[in-house]
N, CA, C and O atoms as a Maestro MAE file, in Angstrom:
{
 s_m_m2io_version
 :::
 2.0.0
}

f_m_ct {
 s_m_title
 :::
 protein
 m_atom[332] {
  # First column is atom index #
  i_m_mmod_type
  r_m_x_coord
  r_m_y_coord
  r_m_z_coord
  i_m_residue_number
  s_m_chain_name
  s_m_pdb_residue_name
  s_m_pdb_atom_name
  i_m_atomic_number
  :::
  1 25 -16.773 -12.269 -16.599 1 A "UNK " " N  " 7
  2 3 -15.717 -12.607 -15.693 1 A "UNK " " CA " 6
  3 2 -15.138 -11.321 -15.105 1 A "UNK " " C  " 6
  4 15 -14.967 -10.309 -15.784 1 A "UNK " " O  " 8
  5 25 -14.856 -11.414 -13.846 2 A "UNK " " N  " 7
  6 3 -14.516 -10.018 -13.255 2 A "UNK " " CA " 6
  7 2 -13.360 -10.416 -13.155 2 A "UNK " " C  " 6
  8 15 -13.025 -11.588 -12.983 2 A "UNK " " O  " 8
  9 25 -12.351 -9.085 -13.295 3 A "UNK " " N  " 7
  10 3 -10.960 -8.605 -13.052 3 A "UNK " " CA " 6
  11 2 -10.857 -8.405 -12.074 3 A "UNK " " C  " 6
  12 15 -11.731 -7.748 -11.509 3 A "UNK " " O  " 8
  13 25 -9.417 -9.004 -11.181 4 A "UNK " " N  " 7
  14 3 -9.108 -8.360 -10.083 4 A "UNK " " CA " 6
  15 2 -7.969 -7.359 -10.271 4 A "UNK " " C  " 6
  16 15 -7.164 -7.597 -11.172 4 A "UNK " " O  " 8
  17 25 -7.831 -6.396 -9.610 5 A "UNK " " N  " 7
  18 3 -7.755 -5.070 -9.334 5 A "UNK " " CA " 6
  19 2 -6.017 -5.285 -9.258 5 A "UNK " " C  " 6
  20 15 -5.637 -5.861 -8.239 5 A "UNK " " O  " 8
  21 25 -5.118 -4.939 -10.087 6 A "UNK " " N  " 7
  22 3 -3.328 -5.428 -9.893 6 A "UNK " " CA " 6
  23 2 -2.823 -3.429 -10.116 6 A "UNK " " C  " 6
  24 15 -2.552 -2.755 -11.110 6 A "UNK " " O  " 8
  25 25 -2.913 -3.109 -8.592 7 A "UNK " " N  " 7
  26 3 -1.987 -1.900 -8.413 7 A "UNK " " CA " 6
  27 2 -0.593 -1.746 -8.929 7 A "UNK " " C  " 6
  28 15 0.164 -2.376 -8.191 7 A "UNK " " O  " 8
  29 25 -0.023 -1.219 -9.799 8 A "UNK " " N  " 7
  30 3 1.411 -0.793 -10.615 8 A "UNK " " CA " 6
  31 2 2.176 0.854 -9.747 8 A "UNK " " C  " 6
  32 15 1.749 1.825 -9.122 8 A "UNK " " O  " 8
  33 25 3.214 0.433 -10.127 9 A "UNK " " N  " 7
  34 3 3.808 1.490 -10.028 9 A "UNK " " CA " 6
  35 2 2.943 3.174 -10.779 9 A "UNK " " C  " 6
  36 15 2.660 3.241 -11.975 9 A "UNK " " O  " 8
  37 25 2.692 4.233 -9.883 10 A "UNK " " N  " 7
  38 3 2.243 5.002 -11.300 10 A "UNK " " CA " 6
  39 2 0.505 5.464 -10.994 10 A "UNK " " C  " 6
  40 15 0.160 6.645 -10.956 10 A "UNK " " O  " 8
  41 25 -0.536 4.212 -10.780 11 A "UNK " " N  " 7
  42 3 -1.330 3.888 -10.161 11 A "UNK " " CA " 6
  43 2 -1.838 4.793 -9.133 11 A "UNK " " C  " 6
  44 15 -1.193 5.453 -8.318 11 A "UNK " " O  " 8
  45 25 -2.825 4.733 -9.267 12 A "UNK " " N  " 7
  46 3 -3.708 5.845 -7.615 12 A "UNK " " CA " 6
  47 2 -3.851 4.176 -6.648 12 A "UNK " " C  " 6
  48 15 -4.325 3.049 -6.789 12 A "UNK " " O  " 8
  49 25 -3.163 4.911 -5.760 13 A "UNK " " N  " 7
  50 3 -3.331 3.906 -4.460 13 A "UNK " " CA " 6
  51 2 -4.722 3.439 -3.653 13 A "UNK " " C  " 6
  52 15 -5.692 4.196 -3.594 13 A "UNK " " O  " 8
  53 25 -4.715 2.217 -3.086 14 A "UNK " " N  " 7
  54 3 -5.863 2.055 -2.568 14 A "UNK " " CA " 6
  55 2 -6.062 2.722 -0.870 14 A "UNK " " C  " 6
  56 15 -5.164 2.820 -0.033 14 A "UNK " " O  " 8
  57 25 -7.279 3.055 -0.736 15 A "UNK " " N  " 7
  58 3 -6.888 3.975 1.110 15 A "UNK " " CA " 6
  59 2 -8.501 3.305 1.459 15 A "UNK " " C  " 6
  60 15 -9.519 2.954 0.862 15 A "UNK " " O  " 8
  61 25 -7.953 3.401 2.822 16 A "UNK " " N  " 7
  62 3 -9.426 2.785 3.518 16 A "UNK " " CA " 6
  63 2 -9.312 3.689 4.165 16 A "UNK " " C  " 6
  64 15 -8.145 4.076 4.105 16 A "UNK " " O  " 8
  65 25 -10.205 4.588 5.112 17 A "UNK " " N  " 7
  66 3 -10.426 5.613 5.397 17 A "UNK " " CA " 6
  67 2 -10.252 4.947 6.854 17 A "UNK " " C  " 6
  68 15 -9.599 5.581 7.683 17 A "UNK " " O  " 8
  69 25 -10.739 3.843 7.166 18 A "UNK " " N  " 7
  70 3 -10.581 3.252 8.848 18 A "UNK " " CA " 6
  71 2 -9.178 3.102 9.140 18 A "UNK " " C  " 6
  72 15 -8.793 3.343 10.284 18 A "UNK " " O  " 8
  73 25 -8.319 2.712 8.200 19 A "UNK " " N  " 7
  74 3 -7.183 2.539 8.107 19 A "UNK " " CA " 6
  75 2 -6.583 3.234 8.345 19 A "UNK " " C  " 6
  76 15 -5.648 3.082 9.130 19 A "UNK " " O  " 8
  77 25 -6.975 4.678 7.555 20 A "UNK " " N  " 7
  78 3 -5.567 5.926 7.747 20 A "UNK " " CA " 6
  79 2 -6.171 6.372 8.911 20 A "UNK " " C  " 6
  80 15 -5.212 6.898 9.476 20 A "UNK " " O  " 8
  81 25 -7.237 6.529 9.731 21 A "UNK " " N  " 7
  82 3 -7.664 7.291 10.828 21 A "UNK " " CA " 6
  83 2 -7.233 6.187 11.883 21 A "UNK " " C  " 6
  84 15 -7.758 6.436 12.968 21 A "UNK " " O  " 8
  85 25 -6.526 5.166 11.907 22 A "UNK " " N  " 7
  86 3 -6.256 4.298 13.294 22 A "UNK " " CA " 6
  87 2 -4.708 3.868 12.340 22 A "UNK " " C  " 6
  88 15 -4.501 2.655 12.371 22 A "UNK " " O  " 8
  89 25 -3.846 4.526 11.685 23 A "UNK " " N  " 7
  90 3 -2.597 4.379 10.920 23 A "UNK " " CA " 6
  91 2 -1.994 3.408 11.630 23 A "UNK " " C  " 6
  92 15 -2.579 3.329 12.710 23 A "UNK " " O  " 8
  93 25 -0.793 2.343 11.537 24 A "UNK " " N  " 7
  94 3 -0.580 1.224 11.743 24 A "UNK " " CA " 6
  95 2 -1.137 0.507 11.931 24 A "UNK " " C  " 6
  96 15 -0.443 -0.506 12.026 24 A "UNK " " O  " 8
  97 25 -2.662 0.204 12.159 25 A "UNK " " N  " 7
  98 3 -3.084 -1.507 12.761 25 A "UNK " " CA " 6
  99 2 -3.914 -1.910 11.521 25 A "UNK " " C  " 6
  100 15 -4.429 -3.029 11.506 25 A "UNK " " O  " 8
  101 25 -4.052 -1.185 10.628 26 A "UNK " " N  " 7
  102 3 -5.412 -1.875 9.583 26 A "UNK " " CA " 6
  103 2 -4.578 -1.234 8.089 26 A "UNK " " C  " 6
  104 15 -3.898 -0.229 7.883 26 A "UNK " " O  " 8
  105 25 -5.017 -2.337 7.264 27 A "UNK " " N  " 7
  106 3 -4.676 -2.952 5.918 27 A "UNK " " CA " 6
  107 2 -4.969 -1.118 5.461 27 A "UNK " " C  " 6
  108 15 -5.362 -0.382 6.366 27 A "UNK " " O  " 8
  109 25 -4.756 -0.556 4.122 28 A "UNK " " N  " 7
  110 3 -5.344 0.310 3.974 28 A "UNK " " CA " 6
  111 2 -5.406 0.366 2.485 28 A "UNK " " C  " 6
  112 15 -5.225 1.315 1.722 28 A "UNK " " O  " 8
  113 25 -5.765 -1.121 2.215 29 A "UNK " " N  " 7
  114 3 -6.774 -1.708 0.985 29 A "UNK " " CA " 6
  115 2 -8.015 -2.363 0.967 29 A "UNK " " C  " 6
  116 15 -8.983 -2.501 0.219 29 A "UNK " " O  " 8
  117 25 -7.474 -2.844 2.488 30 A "UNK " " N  " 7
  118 3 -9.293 -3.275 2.574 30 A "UNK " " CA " 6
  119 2 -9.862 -3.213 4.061 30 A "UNK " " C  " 6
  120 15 -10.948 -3.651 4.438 30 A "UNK " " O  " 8
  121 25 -8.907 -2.586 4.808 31 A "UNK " " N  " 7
  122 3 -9.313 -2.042 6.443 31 A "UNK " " CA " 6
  123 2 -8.989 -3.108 7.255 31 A "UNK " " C  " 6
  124 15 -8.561 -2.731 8.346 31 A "UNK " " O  " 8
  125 25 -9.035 -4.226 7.125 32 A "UNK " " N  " 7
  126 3 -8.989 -5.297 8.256 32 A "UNK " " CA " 6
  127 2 -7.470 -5.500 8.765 32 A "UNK " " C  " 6
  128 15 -6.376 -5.460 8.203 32 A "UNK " " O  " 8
  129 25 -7.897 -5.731 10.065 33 A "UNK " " N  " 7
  130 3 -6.272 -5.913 11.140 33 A "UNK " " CA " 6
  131 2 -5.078 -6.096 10.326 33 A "UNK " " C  " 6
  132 15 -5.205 -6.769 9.304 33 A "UNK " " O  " 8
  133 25 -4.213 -5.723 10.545 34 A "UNK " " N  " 7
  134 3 -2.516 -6.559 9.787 34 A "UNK " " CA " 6
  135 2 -2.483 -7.554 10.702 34 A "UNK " " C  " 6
  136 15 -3.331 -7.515 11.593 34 A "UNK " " O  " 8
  137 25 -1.896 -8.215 10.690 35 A "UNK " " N  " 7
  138 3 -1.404 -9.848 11.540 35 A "UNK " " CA " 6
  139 2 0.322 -9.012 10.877 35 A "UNK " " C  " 6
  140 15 0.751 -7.983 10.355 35 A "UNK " " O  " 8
  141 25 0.762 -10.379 11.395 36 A "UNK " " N  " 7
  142 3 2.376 -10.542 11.317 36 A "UNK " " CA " 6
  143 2 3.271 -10.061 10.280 36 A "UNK " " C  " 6
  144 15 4.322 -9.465 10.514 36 A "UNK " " O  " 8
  145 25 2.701 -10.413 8.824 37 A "UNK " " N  " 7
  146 3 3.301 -10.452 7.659 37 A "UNK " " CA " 6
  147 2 2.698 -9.469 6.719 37 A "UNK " " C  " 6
  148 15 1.926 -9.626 5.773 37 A "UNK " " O  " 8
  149 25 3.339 -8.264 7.306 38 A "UNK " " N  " 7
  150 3 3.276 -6.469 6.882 38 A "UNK " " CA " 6
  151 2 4.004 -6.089 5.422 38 A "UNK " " C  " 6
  152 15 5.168 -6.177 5.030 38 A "UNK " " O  " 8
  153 25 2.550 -5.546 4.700 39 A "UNK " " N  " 7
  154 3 3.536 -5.212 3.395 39 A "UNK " " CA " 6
  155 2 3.848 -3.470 3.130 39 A "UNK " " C  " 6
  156 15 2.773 -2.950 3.428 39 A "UNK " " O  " 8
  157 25 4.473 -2.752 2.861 40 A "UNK " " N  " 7
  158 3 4.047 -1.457 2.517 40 A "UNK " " CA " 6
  159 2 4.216 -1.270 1.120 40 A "UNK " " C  " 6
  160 15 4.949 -1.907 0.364 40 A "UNK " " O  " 8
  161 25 3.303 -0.133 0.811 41 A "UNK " " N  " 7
  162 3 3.473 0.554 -0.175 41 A "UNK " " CA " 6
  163 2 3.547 2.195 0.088 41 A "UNK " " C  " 6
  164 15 2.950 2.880 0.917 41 A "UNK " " O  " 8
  165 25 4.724 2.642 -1.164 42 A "UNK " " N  " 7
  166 3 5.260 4.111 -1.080 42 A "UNK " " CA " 6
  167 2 4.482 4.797 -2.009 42 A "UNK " " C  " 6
  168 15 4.684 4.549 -3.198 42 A "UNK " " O  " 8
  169 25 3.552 5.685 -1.671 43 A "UNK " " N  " 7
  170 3 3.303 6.644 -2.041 43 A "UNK " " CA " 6
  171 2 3.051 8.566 -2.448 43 A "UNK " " C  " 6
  172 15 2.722 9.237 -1.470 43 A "UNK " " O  " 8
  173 25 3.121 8.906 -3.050 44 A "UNK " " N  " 7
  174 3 3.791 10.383 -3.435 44 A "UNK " " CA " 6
  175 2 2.317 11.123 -2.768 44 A "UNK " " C  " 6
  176 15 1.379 10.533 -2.232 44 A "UNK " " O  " 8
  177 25 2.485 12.639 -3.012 45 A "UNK " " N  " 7
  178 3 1.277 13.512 -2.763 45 A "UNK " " CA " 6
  179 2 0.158 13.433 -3.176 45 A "UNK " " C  " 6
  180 15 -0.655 13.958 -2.415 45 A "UNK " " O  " 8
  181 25 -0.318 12.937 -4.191 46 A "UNK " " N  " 7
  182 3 -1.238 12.762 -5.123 46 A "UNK " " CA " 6
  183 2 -1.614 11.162 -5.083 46 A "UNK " " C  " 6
  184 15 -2.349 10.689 -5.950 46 A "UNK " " O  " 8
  185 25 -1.108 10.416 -4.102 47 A "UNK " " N  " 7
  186 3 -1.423 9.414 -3.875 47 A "UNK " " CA " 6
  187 2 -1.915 8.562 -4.756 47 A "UNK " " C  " 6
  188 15 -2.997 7.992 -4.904 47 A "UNK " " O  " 8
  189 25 -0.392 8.603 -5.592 48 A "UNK " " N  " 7
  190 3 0.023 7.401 -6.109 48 A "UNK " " CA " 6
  191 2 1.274 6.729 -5.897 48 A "UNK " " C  " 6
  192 15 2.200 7.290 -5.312 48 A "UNK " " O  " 8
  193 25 1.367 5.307 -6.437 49 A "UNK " " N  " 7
  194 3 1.988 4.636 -6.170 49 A "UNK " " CA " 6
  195 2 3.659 4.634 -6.594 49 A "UNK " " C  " 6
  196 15 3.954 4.382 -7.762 49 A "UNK " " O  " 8
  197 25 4.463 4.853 -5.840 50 A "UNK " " N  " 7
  198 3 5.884 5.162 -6.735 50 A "UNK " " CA " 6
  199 2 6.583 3.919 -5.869 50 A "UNK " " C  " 6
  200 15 6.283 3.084 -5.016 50 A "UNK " " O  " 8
  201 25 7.738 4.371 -6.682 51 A "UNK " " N  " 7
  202 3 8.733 2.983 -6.478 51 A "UNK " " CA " 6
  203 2 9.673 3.101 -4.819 51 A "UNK " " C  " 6
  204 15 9.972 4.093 -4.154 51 A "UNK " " O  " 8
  205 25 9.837 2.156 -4.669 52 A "UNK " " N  " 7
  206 3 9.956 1.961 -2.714 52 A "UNK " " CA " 6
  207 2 11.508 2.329 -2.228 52 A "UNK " " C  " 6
  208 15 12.009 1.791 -1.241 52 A "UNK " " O  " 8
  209 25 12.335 3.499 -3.200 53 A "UNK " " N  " 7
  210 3 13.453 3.816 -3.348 53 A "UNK " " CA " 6
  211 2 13.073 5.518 -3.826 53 A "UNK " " C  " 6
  212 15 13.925 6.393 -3.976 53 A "UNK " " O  " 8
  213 25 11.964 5.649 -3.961 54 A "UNK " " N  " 7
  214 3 11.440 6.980 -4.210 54 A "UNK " " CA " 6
  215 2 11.647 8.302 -3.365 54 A "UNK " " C  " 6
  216 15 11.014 8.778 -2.423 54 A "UNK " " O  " 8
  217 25 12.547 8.632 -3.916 55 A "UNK " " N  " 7
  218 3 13.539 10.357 -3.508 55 A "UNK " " CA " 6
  219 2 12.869 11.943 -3.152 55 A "UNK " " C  " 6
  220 15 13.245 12.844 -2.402 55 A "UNK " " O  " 8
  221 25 11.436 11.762 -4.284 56 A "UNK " " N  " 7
  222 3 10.899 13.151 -4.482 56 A "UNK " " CA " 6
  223 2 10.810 13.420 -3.397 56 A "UNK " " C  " 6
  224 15 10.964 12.745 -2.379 56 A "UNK " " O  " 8
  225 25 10.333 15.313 -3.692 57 A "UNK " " N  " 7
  226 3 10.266 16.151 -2.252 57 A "UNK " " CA " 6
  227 2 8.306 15.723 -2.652 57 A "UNK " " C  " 6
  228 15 7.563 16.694 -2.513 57 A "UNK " " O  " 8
  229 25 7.917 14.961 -2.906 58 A "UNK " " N  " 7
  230 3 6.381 14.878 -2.597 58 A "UNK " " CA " 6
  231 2 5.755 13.700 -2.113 58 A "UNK " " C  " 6
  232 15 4.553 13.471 -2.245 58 A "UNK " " O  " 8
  233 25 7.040 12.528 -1.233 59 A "UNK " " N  " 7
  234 3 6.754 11.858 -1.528 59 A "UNK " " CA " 6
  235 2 5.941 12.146 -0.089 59 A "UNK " " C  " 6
  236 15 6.014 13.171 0.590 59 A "UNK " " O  " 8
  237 25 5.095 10.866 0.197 60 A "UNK " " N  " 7
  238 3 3.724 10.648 0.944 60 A "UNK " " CA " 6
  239 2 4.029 10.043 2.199 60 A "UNK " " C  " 6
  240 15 3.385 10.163 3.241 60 A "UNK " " O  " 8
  241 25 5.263 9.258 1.970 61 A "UNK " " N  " 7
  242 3 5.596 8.164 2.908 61 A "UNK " " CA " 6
  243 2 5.238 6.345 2.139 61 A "UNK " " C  " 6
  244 15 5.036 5.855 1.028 61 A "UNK " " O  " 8
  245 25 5.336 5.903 3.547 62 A "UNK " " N  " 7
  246 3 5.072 4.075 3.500 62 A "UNK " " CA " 6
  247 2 3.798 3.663 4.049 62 A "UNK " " C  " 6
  248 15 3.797 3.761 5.276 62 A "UNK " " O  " 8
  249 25 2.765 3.257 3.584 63 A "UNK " " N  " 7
  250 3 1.674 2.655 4.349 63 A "UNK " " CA " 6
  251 2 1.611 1.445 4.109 63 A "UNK " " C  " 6
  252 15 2.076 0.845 3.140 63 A "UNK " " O  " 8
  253 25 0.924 0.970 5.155 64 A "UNK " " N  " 7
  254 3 0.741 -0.596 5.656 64 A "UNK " " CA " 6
  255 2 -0.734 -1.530 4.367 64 A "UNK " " C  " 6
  256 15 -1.931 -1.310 4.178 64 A "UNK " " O  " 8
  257 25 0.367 -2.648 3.740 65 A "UNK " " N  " 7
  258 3 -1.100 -3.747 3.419 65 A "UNK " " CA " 6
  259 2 -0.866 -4.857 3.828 65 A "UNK " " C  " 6
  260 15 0.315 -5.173 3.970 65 A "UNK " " O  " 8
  261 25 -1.904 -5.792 4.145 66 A "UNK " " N  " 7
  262 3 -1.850 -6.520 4.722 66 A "UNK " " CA " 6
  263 2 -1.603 -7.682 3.659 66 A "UNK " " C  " 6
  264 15 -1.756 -7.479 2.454 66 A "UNK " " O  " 8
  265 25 -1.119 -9.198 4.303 67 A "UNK " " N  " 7
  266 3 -0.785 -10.645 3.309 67 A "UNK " " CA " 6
  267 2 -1.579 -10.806 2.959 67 A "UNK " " C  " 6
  268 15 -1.262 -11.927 2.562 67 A "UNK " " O  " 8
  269 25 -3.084 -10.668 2.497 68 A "UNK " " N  " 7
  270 3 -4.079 -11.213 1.388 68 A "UNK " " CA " 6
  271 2 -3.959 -9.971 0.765 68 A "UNK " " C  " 6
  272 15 -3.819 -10.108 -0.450 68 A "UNK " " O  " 8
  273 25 -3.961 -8.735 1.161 69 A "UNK " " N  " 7
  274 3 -4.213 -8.270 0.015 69 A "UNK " " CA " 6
  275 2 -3.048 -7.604 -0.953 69 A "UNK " " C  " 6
  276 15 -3.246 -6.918 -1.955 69 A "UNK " " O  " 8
  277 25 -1.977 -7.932 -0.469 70 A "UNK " " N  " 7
  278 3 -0.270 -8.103 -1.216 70 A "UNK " " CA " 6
  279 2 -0.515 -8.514 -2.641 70 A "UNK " " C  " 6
  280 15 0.080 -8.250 -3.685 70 A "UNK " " O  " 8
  281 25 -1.489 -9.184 -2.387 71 A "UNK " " N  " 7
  282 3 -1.454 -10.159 -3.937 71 A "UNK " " CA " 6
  283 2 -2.328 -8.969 -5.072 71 A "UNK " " C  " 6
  284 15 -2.298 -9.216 -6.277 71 A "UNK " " O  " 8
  285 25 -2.888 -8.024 -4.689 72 A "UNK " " N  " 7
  286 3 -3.408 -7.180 -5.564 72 A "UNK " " CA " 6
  287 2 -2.470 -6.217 -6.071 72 A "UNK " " C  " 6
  288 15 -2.926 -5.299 -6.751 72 A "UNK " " O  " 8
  289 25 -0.868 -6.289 -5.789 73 A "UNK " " N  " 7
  290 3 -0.418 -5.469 -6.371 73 A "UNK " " CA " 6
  291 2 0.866 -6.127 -7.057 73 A "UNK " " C  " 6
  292 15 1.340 -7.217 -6.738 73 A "UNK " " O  " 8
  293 25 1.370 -5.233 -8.106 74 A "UNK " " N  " 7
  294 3 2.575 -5.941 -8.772 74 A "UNK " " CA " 6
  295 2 3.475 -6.047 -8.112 74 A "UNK " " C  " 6
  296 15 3.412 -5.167 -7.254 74 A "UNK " " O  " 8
  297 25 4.687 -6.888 -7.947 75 A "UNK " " N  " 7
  298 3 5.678 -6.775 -7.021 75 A "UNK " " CA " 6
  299 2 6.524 -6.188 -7.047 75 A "UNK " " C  " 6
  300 15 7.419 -6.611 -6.316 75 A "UNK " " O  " 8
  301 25 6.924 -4.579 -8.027 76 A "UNK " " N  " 7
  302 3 7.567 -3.954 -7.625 76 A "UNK " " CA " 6
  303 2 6.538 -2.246 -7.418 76 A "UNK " " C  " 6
  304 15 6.770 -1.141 -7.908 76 A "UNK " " O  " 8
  305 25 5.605 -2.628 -6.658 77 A "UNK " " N  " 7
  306 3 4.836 -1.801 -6.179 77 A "UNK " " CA " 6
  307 2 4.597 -2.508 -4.964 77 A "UNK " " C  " 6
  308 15 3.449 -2.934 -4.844 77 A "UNK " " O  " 8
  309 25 5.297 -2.711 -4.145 78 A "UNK " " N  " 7
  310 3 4.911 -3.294 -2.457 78 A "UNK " " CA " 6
  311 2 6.025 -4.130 -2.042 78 A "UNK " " C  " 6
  312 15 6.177 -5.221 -2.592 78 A "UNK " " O  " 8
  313 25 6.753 -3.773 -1.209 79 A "UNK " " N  " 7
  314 3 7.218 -4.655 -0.219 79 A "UNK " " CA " 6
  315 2 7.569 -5.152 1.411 79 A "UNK " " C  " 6
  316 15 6.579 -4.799 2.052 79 A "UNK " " O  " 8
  317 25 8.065 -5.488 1.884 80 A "UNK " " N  " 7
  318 3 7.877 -6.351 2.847 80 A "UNK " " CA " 6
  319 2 8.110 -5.377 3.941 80 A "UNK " " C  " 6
  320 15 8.699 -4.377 3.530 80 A "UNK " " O  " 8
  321 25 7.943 -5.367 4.703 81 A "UNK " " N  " 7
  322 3 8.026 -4.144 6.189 81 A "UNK " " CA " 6
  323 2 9.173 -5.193 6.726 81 A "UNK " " C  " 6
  324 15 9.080 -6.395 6.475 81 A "UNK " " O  " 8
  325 25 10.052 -4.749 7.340 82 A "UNK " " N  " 7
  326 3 11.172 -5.505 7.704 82 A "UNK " " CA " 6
  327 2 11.788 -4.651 8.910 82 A "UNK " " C  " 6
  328 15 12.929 -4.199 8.819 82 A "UNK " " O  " 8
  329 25 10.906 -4.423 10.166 83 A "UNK " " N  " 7
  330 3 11.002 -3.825 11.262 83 A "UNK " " CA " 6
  331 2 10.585 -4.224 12.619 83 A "UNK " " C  " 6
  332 15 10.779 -3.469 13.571 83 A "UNK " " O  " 8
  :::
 }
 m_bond[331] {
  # First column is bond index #
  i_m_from
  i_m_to
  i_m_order
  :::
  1 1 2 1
  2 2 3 1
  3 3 4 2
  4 3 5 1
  5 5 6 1
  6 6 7 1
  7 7 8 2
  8 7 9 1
  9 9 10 1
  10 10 11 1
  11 11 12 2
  12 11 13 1
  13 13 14 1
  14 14 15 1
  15 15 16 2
  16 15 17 1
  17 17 18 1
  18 18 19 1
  19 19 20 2
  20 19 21 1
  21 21 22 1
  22 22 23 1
  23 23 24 2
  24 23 25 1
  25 25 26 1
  26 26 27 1
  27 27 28 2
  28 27 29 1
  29 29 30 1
  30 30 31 1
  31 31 32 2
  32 31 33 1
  33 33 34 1
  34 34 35 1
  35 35 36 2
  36 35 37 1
  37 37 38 1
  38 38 39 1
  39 39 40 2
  40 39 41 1
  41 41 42 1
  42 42 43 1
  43 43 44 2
  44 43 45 1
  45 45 46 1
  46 46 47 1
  47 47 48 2
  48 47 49 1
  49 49 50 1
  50 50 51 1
  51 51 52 2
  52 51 53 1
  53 53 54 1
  54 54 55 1
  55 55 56 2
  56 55 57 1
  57 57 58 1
  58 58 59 1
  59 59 60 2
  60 59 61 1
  61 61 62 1
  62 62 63 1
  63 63 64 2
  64 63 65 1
  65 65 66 1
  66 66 67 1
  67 67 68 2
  68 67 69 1
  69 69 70 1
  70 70 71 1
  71 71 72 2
  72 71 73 1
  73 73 74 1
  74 74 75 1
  75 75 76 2
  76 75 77 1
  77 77 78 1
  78 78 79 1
  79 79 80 2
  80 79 81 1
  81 81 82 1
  82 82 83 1
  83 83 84 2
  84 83 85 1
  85 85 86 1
  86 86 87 1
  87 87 88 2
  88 87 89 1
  89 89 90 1
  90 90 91 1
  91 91 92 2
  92 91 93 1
  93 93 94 1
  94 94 95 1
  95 95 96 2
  96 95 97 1
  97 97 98 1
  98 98 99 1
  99 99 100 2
  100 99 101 1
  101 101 102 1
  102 102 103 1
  103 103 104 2
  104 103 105 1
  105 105 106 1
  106 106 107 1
  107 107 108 2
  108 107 109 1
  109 109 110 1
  110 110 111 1
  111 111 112 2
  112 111 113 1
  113 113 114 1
  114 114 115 1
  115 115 116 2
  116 115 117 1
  117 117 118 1
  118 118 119 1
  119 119 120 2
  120 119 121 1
  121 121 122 1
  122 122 123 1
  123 123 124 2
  124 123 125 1
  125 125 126 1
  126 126 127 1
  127 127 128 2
  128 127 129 1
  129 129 130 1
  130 130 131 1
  131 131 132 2
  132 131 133 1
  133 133 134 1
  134 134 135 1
  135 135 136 2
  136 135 137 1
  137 137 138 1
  138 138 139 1
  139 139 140 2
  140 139 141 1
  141 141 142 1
  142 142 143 1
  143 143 144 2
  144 143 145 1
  145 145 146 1
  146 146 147 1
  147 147 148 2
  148 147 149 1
  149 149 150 1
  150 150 151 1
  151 151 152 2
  152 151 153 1
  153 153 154 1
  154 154 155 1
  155 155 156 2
  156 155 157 1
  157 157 158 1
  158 158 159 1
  159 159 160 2
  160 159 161 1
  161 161 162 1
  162 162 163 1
  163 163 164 2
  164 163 165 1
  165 165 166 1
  166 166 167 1
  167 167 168 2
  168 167 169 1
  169 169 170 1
  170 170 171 1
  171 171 172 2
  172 171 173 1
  173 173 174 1
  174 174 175 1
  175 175 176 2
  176 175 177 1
  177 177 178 1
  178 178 179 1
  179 179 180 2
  180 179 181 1
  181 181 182 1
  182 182 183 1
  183 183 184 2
  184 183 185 1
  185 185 186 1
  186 186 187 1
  187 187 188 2
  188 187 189 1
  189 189 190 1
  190 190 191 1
  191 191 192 2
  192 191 193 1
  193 193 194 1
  194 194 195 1
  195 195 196 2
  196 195 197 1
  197 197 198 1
  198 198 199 1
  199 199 200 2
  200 199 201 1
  201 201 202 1
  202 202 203 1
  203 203 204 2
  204 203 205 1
  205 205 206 1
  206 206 207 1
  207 207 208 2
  208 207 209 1
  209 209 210 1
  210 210 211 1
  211 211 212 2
  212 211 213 1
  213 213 214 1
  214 214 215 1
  215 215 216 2
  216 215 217 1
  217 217 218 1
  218 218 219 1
  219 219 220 2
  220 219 221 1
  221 221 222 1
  222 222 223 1
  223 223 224 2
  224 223 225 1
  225 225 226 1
  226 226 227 1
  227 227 228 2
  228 227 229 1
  229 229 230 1
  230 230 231 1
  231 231 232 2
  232 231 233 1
  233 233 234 1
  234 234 235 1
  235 235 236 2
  236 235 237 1
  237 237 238 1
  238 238 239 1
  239 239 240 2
  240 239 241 1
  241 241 242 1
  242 242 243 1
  243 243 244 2
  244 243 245 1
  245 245 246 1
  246 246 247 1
  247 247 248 2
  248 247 249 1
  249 249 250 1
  250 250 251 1
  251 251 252 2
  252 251 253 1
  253 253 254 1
  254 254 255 1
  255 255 256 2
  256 255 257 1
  257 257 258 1
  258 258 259 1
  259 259 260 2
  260 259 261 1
  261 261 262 1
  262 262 263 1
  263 263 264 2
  264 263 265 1
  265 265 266 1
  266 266 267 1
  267 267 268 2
  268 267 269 1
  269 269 270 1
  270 270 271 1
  271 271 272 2
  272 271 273 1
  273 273 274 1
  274 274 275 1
  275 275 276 2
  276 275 277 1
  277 277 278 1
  278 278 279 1
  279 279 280 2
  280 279 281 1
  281 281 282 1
  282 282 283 1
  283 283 284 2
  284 283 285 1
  285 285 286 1
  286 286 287 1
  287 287 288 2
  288 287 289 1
  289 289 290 1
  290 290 291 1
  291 291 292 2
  292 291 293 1
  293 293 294 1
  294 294 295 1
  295 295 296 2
  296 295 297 1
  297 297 298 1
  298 298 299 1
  299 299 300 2
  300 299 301 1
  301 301 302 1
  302 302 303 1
  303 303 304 2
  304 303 305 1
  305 305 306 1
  306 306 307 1
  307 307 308 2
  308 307 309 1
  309 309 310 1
  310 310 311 1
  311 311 312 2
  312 311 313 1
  313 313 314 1
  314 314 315 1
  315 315 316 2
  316 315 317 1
  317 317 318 1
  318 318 319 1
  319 319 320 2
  320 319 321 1
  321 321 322 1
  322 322 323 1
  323 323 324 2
  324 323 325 1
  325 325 326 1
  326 326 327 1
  327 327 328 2
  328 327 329 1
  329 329 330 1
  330 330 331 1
  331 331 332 2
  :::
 }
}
């Protein structure tokens, strides 16, 4: 039985390489378009996953995942883009 993949706080982030080279329009867990219902996740220099209130001087910024693949991460590792 295969495991699916549940990103945590802490965690090395997922990056699609199509994603970060065209930044806002594609998921950058699994590359495909965002539609409407935009999630981000905050990540540090070392590109991992920190908490979405995260202060450091390393942090990475906010990148875009898309509503199917929201569900691969815990919910206080991703939330809602509200812009």
């Amino acid at each position: 039985m295969a495991t699916s993949t549940i990103y945590t706080i802490g965690s090395d982030a997922p990056i699609n390489r199509e994603a970060a080279d065209a930044y806002g329009d594609y998921c950058f867990c699994c590359g495909r378009k965002l539609g409407k219902n935009v999630y981000l996740m905050h990540v540090n220099t070392a590109w991992q996953i920190v908490a979405r209130n995260y202060e450091g001087k390393d942090s990475q910024g906010c990148f875009p995942i898309g509503s199917t693949c929201k569900n691969k991460f815990a919910s206080d590792a991703i939330f809602k883009y509200e812009g």
